[in-house]
C-alpha positions in Angstrom: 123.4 82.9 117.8 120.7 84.7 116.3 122.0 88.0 117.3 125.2 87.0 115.5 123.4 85.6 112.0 121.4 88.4 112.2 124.7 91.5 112.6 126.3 89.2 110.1 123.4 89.5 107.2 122.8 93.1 107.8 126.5 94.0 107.4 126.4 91.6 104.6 123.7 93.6 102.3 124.5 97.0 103.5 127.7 96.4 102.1 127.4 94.9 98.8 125.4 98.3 97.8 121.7 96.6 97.5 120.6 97.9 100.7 122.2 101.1 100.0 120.4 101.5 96.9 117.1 100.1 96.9 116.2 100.9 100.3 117.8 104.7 100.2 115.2 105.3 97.1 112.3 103.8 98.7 113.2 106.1 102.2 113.2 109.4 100.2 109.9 108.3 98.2 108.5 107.7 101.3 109.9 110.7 103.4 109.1 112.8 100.0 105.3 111.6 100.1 104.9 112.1 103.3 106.0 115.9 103.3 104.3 116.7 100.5 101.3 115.1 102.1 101.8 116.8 105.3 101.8 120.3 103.8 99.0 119.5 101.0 97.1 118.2 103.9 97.2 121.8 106.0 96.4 123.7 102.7 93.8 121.8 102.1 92.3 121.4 105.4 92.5 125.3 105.8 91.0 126.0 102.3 87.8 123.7 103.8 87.2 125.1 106.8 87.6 128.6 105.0 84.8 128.1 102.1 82.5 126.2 104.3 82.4 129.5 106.9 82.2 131.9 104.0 79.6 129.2 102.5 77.5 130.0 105.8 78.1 133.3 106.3 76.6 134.0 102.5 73.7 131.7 103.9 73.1 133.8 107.0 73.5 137.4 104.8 71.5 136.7 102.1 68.3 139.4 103.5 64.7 138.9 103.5 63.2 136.5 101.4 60.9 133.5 100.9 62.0 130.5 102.8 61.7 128.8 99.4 63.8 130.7 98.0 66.2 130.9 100.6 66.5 127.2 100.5 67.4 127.5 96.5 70.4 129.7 97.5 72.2 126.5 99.0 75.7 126.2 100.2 79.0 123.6 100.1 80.1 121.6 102.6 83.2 119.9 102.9 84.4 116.8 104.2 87.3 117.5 107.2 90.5 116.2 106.0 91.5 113.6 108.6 95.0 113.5 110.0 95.7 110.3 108.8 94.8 111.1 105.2 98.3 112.7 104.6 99.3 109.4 104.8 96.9 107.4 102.7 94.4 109.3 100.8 92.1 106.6 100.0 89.4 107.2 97.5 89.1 110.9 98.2 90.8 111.9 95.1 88.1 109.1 93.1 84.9 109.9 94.6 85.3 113.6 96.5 84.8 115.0 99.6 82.4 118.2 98.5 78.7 118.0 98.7 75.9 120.8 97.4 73.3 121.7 99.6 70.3 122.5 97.7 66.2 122.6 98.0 64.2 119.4 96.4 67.8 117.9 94.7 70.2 115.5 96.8 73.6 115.9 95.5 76.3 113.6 95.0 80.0 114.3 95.9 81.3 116.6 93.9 85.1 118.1 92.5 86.6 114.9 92.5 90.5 115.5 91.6 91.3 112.5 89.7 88.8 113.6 86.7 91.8 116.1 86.0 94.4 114.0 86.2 96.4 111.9 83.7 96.0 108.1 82.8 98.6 108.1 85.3 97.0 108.2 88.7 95.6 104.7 87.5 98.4 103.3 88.9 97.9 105.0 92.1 99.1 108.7 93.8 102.6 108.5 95.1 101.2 108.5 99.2 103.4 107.3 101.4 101.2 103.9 101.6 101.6 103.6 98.2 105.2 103.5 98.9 104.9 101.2 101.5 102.4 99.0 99.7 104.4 98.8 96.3 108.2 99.4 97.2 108.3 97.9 100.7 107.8 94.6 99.6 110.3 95.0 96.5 112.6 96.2 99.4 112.2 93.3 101.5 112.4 90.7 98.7 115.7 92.2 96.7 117.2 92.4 100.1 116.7 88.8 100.8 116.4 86.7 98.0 119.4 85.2 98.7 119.3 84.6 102.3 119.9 80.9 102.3 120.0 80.2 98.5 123.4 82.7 98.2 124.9 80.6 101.2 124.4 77.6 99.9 126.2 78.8 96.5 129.2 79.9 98.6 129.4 77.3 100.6 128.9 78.5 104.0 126.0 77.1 104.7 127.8 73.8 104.7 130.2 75.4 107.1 126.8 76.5 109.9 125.4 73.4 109.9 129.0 71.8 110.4 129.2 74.6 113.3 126.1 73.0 114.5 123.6 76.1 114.1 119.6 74.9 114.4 117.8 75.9 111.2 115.2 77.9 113.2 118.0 79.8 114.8 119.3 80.2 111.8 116.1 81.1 109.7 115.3 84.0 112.9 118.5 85.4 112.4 118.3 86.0 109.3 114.8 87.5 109.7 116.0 89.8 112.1 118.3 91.2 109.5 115.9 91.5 106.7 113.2 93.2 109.4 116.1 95.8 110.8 116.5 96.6 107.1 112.6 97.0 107.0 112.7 98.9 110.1 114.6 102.4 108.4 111.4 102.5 106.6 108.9 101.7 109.2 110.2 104.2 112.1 110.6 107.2 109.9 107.0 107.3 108.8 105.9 106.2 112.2 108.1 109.3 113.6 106.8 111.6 111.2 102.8 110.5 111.8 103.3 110.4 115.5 104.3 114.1 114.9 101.0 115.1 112.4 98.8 113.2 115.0 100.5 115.2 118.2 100.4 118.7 116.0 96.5 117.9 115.0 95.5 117.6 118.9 93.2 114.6 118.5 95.1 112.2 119.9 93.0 108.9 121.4 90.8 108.2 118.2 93.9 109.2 115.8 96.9 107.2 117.8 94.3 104.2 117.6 94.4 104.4 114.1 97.8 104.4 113.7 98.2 101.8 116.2 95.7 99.5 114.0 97.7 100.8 111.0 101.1 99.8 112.2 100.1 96.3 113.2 98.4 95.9 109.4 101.6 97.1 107.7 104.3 95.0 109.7 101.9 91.8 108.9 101.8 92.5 105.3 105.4 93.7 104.9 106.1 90.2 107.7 104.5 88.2 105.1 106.5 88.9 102.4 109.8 88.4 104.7 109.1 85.1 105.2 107.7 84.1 102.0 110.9 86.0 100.5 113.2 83.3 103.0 110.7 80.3 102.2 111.5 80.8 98.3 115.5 81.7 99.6 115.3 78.4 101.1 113.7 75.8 98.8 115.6 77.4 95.4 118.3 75.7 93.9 120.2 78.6 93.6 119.6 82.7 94.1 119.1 83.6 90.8 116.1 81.3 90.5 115.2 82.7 94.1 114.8 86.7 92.5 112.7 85.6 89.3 110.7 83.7 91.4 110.1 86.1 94.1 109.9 88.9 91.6 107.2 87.3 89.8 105.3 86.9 92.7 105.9 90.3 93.5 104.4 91.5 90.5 101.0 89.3 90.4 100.6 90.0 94.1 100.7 93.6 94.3 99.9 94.5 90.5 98.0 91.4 88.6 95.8 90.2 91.5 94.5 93.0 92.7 93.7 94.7 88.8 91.9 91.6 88.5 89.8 91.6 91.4 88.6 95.3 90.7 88.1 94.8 87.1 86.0 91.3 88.1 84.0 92.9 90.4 82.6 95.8 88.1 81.7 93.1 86.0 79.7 91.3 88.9 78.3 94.1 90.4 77.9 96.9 87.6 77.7 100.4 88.6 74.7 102.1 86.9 75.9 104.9 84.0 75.1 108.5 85.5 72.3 109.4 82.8 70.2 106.2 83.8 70.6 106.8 87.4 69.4 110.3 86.8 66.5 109.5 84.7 65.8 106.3 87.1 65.9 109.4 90.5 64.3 111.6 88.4 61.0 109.1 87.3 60.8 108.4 91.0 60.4 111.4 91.4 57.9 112.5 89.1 55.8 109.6 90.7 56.0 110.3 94.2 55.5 114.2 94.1 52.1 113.2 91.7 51.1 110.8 94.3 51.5 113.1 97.0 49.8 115.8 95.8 46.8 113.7 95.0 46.3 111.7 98.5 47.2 115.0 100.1 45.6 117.6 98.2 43.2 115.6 95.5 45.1 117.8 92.7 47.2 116.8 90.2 49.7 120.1 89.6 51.2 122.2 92.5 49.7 125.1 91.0 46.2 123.9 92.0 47.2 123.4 95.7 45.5 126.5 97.4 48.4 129.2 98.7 47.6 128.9 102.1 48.4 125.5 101.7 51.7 125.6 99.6 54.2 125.5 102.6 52.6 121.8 103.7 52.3 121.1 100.0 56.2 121.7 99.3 57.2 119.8 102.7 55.4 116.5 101.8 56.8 117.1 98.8 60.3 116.7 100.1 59.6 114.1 102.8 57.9 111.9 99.2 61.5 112.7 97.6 63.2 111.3 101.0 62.2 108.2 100.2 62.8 108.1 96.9 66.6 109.5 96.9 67.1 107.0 100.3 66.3 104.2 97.7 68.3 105.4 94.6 71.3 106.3 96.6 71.0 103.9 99.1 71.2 101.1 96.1 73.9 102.7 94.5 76.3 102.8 97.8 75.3 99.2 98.3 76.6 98.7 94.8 79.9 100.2 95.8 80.2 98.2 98.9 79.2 94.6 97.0 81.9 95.8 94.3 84.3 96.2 97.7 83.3 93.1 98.9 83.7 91.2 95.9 87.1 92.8 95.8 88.3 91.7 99.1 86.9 88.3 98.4 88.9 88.1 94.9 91.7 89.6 96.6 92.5 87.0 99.3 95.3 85.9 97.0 97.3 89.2 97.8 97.2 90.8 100.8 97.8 93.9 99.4 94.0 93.8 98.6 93.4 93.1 102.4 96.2 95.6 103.5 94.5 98.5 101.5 90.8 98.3 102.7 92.7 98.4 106.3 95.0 101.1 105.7 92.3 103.3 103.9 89.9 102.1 106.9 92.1 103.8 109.4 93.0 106.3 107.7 89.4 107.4 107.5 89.1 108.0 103.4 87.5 104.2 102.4 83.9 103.9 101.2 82.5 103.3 104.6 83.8 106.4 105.7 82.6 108.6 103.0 79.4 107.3 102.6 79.0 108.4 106.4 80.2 112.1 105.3 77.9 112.2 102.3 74.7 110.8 104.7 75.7 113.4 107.2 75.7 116.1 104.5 72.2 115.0 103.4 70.6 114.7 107.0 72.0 118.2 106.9 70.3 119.3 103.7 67.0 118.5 104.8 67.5 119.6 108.4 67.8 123.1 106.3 64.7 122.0 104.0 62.3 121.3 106.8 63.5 124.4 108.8 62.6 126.5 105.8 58.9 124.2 104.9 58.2 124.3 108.7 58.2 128.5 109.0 56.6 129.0 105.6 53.7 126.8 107.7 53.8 128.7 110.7 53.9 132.2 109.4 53.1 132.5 105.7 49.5 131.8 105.3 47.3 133.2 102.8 50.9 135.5 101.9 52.7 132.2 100.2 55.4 132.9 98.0 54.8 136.4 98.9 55.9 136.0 102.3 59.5 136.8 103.8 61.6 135.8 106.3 65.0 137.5 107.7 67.9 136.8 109.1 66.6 135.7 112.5 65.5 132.6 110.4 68.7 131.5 108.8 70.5 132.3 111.8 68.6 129.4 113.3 70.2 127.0 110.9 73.3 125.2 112.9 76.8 125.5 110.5 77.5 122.0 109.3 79.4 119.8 111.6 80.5 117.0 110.8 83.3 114.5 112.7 84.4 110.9 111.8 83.1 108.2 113.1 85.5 106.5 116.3 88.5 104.2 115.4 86.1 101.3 116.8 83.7 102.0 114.5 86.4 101.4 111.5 87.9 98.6 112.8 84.7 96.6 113.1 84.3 96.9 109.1 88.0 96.4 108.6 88.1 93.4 110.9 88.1 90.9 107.7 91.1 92.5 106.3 93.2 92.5 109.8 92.4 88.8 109.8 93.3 88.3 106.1 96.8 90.1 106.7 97.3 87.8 110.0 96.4 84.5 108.4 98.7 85.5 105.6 101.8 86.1 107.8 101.2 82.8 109.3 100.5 81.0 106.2 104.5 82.9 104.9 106.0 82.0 108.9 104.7 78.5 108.0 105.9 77.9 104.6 109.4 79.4 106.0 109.7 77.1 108.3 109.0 74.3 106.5 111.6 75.5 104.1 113.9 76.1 106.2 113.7 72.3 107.6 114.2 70.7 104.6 117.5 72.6 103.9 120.2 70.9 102.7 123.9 72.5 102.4 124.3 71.3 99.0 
């Protein structure tokens, strides 16, 4: 019986055009995202790899000179475009995935692509989990709005229940229609990233991704089925049914989750970039002072005698660790409290939960690039203490005069950086999964209760 409601409905929608329409569009948005994505991820991907080699290789030419000065010369290193990113690109695009390596500074992420960008991209880039995450549910709720209220208007749901069907039978079958319909979105895209993970070659850590990503999308999308045939059910008619579940749609996916990032700047406010910059650089200012006088007894770095100027410039970083670790450590926290506050807010909608779990897994949320831009700085000063620590060795009463060649900077290791295991991102996107899975019970509930108290007329 559920096999028949179920052939019944989705002959019934694919033929009165909605299906037709709504879903088509959504399946070339989504099969349009995902090619462009695909083939912006490559170019990108191969434009990274390129400049961070040619970024080395200037490091490693650069000829005889100080150590100090070599250190000044600097290079960029990228953050490796993760196969997963072609399908949701995460904050990438907001905060960057570019970092300046450079003696005495710590630098933040730089060449962010949504500075360039219109007003726009405030209402998100068109990914293919932007598709999903916006259009899917519209999909699923203009396909079923009417499921039991447009039966009861013609009558034939007088004419089941005189046939004997059970509700629940009834209220599966339809759901199996409304998740086939559902399903021409889902496989494509599952199709097409099985085939960008199988091309990239890393195939455990980036099929458990997916996997994790999958199960997140078919409980968001699940939810709104069956809170699309709890509404169907309990409206008096299926007109009533659409506003309704339009409405929702809209403070769900749009209202809600504006709010809860616009509430949690307010809670946890971000500090403006010339008072975090004046805050670094007075920290500063009052470590390298301190240093120089328990280390030294002076007060300038031009009284530090020159034999002594290579120790003098390496406690002068290791006093800077400390103070950028605390300036930059506080302003990630920041960033993660904000997050926090968001997801908290965002309980309402799942598509607040469904978002930290889809960027998450597809390796471009805040956890993730905070990782990167630590890993970039570990490599910075790997570089500065490499340079401090010769200058030591070999300089002596030479100091700046001294020089170093390419046997030196050879010794530096190329930046390599990987992303951290799909464990590792599931156990800080663990709220979210259980967000989206208490939310697709809550719906399955409601639907059933709905779907009890049915009445024919």
């Amino acid at each position: 019986m559920i096999a028949v409601v179920a052939k019944r409905d989705f002959i019934g929608f694919v033929r009165d055009g909605r299906f037709s329409w709504v879903g088509g569009l959504a399946l070339v948005l989504l099969l349009s995202s995902i090619a462009v994505g695909w083939r912006h991820h490559g170019e990108l991907a191969q434009e990274r790899r390129a400049a961070q080699l040619e970024g080395y290789e200037t490091w490693v030419a650069q000829g005889r000179k100080n150590p100090h000065s070599a250190a000044h010369l600097g290079m960029f290193v990228f953050k490796p475009e993760t196969t997963l990113a072609l399908f949701d690109p995460g904050l990438e695009p907001y905060v960057g995935a570019t970092v300046w390596l450079e003696a005495h500074e710590q630098s933040d992420l730089k060449f962010r692509p949504a500075r360039d960008a219109t007003g726009l991209r405030r209402f998100g880039d068109l990914s293919a989990a932007f598709v999903l995450q916006m259009i899917g549910p519209l999909v699923v709720l203009l396909i079923g709005f009417d499921a039991f209220a447009g039966e009861r208007e013609q009558g034939t749901l007088r004419q089941l229940s005189s046939l004997g069907v059970p509700p629940h039978r009834l209220l599966w079958g339809k759901a199996t229609a409304v998740a086939a319909g559902v399903a021409t979105l889902l496989l494509p895209t599952v199709v097409l990233l099985l085939a960008a993970v199988f091309a990239s070659g890393d195939l455990g850590d980036s099929l458990a991704r997916l996997a994790w990503l999958l199960l997140g999308y078919c409980l968001y999308l699940g939810t709104f089925l069956f809170s699309t045939l709890a509404v169907s059910a309990a409206a008096p008619n299926s007109r009533v049914a659409l506003i309704v579940l339009l409405a929702a749609w809209i403070v769900a996916t749009v209202v809600i989750p504006r709010a809860a990032s616009e509430l949690s700047r307010i809670q946890y406010p971000t500090p403006t970039a010339f008072a975090f910059d004046s805050a670094v650089a007075d920290g500063l200012e009052h470590a390298r002072r301190q240093a120089l006088e328990e280390n030294f007894h002076v007060k300038r770095s031009q009284d530090v005698p020159i034999e002594e100027t290579g120790r003098a410039l390496q406690i002068d970083d290791h006093a800077a660790y400390l103070v950028f670790d605390k300036h930059y450590g506080a302003l990630w926290d920041v960033f993660a409290r904000q997050q926090r506050a968001q997801e908290t807010i965002g309980a309402l909608s799942p598509l607040v939960a469904l978002r930290g779990l889809s960027t998450g897994m597809a390796g471009t949320d805040l956890a993730h690039q905070r990782d990167f831009a630590a890993a970039a700085e570990r490599h910075r000063r790997l570089i500065q203490d490499m340079m401090s620590d010769d200058r030591i060795v070999h300089a002596g009463a030479e100091g700046y005069n001294y020089q170093a060649d390419a046997e030196l900077w050879r010794k530096v290791p190329p930046f390599d950086y990987a992303s951290p295991p799909s464990g590792w991102a599931l156990a800080r996107c663990w709220p979210n999964l259980i967000v989206l899975a208490a939310g697709f019970v809550l719906s399955l509930l409601s639907a059933v209760a709905s779907v009890r108290r049915l009445r024919p007329l």
